[in-house]
KEKE-3310 file (N, C-alpha, C; in steps of 0.2 Angstrom, whole numbers, plus 5000, padded with zeros to 4 digits):
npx = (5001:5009:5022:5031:5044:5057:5067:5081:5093:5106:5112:5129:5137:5127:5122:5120:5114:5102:5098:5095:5083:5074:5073:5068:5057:5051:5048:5041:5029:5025:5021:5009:5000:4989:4986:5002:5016:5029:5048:5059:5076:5090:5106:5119:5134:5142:5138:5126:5118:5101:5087:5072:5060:5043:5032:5015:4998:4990:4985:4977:4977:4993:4990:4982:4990:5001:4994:4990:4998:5011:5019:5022:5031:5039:5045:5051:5061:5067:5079:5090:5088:5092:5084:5071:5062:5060:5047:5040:5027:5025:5018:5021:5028:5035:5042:5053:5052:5041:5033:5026:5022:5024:5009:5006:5004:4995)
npy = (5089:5076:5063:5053:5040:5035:5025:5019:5007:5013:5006:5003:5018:5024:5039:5049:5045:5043:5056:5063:5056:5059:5074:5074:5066:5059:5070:5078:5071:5068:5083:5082:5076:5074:5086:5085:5092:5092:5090:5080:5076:5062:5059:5046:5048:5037:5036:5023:5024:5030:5044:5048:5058:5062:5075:5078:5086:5078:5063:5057:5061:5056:5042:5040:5042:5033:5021:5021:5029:5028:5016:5018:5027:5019:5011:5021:5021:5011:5006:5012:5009:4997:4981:4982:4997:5005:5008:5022:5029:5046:5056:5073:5082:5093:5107:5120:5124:5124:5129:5123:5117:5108:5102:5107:5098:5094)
npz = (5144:5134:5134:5122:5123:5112:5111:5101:5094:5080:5064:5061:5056:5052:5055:5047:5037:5044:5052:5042:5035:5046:5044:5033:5030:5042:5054:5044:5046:5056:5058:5054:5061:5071:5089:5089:5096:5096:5092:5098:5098:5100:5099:5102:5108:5102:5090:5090:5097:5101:5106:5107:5109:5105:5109:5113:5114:5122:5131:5123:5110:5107:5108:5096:5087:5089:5087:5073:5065:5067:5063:5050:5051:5058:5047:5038:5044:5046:5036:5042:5058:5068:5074:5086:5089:5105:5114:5127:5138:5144:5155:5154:5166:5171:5159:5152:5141:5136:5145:5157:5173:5186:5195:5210:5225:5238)
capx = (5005:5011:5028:5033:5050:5059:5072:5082:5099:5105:5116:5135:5139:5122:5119:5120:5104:5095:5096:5091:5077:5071:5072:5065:5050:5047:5047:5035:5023:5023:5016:5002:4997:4983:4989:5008:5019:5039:5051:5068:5081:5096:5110:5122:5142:5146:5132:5125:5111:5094:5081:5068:5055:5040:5027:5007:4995:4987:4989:4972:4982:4998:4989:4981:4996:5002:4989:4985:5005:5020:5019:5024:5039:5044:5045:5052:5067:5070:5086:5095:5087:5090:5081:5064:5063:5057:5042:5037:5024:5025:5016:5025:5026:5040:5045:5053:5052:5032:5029:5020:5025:5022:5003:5007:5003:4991)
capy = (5087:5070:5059:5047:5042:5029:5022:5013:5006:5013:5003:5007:5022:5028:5044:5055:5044:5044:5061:5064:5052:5062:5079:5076:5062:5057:5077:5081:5065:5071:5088:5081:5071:5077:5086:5083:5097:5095:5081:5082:5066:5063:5053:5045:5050:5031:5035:5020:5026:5038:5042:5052:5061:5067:5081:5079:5088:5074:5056:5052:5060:5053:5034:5039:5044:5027:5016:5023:5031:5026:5008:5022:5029:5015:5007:5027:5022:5003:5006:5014:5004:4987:4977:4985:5003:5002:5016:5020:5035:5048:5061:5080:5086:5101:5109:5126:5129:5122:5132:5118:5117:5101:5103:5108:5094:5097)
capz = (5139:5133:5130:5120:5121:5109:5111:5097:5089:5074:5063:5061:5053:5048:5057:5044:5033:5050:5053:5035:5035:5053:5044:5027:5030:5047:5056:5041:5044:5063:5060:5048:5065:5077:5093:5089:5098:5095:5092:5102:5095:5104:5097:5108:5105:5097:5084:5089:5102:5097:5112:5103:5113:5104:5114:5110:5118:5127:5128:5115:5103:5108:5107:5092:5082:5089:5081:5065:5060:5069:5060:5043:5053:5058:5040:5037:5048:5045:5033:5046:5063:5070:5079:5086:5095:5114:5115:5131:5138:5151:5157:5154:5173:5169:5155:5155:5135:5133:5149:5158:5180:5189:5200:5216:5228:5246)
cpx = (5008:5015:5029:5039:5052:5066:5077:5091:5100:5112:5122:5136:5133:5117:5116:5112:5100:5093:5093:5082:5073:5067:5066:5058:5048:5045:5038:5028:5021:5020:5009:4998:4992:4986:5000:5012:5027:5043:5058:5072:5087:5102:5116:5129:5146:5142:5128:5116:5106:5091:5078:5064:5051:5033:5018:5003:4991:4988:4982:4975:4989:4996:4987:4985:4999:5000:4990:4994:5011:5024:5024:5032:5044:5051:5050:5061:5071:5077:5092:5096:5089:5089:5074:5065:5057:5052:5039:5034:5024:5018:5019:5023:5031:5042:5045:5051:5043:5030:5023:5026:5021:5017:5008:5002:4999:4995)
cpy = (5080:5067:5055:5047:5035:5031:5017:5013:5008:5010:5006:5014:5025:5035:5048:5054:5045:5051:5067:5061:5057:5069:5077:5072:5060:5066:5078:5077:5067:5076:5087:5077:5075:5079:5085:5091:5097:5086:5084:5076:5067:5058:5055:5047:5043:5033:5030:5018:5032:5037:5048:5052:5065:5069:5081:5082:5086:5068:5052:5053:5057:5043:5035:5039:5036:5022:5017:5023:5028:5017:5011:5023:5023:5011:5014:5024:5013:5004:5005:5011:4997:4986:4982:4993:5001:5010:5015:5028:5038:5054:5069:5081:5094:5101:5117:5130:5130:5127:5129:5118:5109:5105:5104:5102:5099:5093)
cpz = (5140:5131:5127:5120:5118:5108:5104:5094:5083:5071:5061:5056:5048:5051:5053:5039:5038:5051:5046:5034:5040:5048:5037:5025:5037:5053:5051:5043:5051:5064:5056:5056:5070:5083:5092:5091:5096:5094:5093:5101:5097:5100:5100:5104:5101:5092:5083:5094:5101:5104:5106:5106:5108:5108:5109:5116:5123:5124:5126:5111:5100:5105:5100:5085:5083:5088:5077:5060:5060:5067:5051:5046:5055:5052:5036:5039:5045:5042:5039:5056:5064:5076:5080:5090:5101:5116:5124:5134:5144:5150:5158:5161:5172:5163:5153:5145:5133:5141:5155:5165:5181:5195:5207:5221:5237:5251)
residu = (UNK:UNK:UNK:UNK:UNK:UNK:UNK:UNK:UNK:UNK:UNK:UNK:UNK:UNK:UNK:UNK:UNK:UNK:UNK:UNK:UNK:UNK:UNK:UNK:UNK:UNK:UNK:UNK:UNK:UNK:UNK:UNK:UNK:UNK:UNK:UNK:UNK:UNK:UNK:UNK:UNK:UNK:UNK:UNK:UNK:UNK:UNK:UNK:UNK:UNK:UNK:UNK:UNK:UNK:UNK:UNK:UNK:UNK:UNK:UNK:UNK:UNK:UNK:UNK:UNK:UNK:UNK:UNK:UNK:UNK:UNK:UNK:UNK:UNK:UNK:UNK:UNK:UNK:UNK:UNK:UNK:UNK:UNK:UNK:UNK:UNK:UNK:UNK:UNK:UNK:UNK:UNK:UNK:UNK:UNK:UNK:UNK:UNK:UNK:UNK:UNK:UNK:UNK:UNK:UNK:UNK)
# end
Protein backbone atom coordinates (compact mmCIF):
# COMPACT_ATOMS: atom_id res chain seq x y z
CA UNK A 1 0.00 0.00 0.00
CA UNK A 2 0.86 3.65 -0.73
CA UNK A 3 0.69 7.38 0.91
CA UNK A 4 0.29 10.44 -0.01
CA UNK A 5 0.30 12.95 2.32
CA UNK A 6 -0.59 16.68 1.74
CA UNK A 7 -0.22 19.05 3.49
CA UNK A 8 -1.71 22.59 3.25
CA UNK A 9 -2.97 26.11 4.59
CA UNK A 10 -6.55 26.76 4.69
CA UNK A 11 -7.61 30.41 4.60
CA UNK A 12 -9.22 32.06 7.92
CA UNK A 13 -12.31 30.82 8.78
CA UNK A 14 -13.06 28.34 6.09
CA UNK A 15 -13.32 24.96 7.58
CA UNK A 16 -16.66 24.39 7.24
CA UNK A 17 -16.37 25.22 2.87
CA UNK A 18 -13.27 22.91 3.04
CA UNK A 19 -14.77 20.12 4.66
CA UNK A 20 -17.80 20.50 2.22
CA UNK A 21 -15.81 20.76 -0.88
CA UNK A 22 -13.85 17.36 0.59
CA UNK A 23 -17.16 15.52 1.30
CA UNK A 24 -19.22 16.46 -1.71
CA UNK A 25 -16.45 16.75 -4.92
CA UNK A 26 -13.12 15.81 -4.16
CA UNK A 27 -13.97 12.11 -1.90
CA UNK A 28 -16.19 11.44 -4.92
CA UNK A 29 -13.34 12.30 -7.62
CA UNK A 30 -11.07 9.90 -5.43
CA UNK A 31 -13.06 6.88 -5.64
CA UNK A 32 -13.57 7.30 -9.48
CA UNK A 33 -9.52 6.91 -9.38
CA UNK A 34 -7.67 3.65 -10.14
CA UNK A 35 -6.40 1.70 -7.03
CA UNK A 36 -7.55 4.64 -4.50
CA UNK A 37 -8.28 3.01 -0.86
CA UNK A 38 -9.36 5.68 1.87
CA UNK A 39 -8.80 9.37 2.51
CA UNK A 40 -8.13 10.28 6.37
CA UNK A 41 -8.10 14.67 6.59
CA UNK A 42 -7.03 16.09 9.70
CA UNK A 43 -7.51 19.63 10.43
CA UNK A 44 -5.53 21.33 13.01
CA UNK A 45 -7.44 23.00 16.22
CA UNK A 46 -6.67 26.84 14.71
CA UNK A 47 -8.57 25.63 11.58
CA UNK A 48 -5.84 26.86 9.79
CA UNK A 49 -3.83 23.44 9.22
CA UNK A 50 -5.08 20.24 6.96
CA UNK A 51 -2.65 17.12 6.47
CA UNK A 52 -4.58 14.80 4.20
CA UNK A 53 -3.33 11.15 3.75
CA UNK A 54 -4.88 9.47 0.93
CA UNK A 55 -4.33 5.10 0.77
CA UNK A 56 -3.70 3.45 -3.03
CA UNK A 57 -2.97 0.16 -3.55
CA UNK A 58 0.53 0.73 -4.96
CA UNK A 59 2.64 3.69 -5.82
CA UNK A 60 1.70 3.27 -10.06
CA UNK A 61 -1.64 4.13 -8.93
CA UNK A 62 -0.74 6.57 -6.41
CA UNK A 63 1.68 8.36 -9.37
CA UNK A 64 -0.90 8.01 -11.74
CA UNK A 65 -3.83 9.62 -9.83
CA UNK A 66 -0.97 12.29 -9.48
CA UNK A 67 -0.37 13.19 -13.00
CA UNK A 68 -3.70 12.80 -14.83
CA UNK A 69 -6.12 14.21 -11.57
CA UNK A 70 -4.80 15.86 -8.58
CA UNK A 71 -4.17 19.24 -10.79
CA UNK A 72 -8.77 18.89 -10.67
CA UNK A 73 -8.61 18.62 -6.79
CA UNK A 74 -6.42 21.04 -6.60
CA UNK A 75 -8.43 23.77 -8.56
CA UNK A 76 -11.55 21.60 -6.33
CA UNK A 77 -9.96 23.21 -3.16
CA UNK A 78 -8.35 26.56 -4.42
CA UNK A 79 -11.41 28.85 -2.85
CA UNK A 80 -10.62 27.59 0.54
CA UNK A 81 -6.48 27.08 0.09
CA UNK A 82 -3.52 29.41 0.10
CA UNK A 83 -0.57 29.12 -1.25
CA UNK A 84 0.43 25.51 -2.74
CA UNK A 85 -0.11 22.23 -0.76
CA UNK A 86 3.32 20.23 0.12
CA UNK A 87 2.65 16.49 -1.23
CA UNK A 88 4.89 13.98 -0.33
CA UNK A 89 4.93 9.92 -0.81
CA UNK A 90 5.39 6.99 1.57
CA UNK A 91 5.36 3.64 1.65
CA UNK A 92 2.40 2.02 4.11
CA UNK A 93 4.69 -0.23 6.64
CA UNK A 94 1.71 -0.49 9.44
CA UNK A 95 -1.61 -0.25 9.58
CA UNK A 96 -4.02 -1.83 11.97
CA UNK A 97 -7.46 -0.94 10.22
CA UNK A 98 -6.02 -1.87 6.31
CA UNK A 99 -4.47 -4.99 7.97
CA UNK A 100 -1.07 -4.39 6.39
CA UNK A 101 2.38 -5.31 9.31
CA UNK A 102 5.75 -4.05 8.47
CA UNK A 103 8.02 -7.15 6.61
CA UNK A 104 9.89 -8.85 9.18
CA UNK A 105 13.54 -7.92 8.60
CA UNK A 106 16.61 -11.04 8.63
Amino acid sequence: MYARRVSMNLKPNSVPEFTQTLEKQVIPALRKQKGFQDEITFVGSNGTKVVAISLWDNAESATAYNTASYSEVVKMLSKVVEGTPNVETYEVANSTFHKIHAPAHA
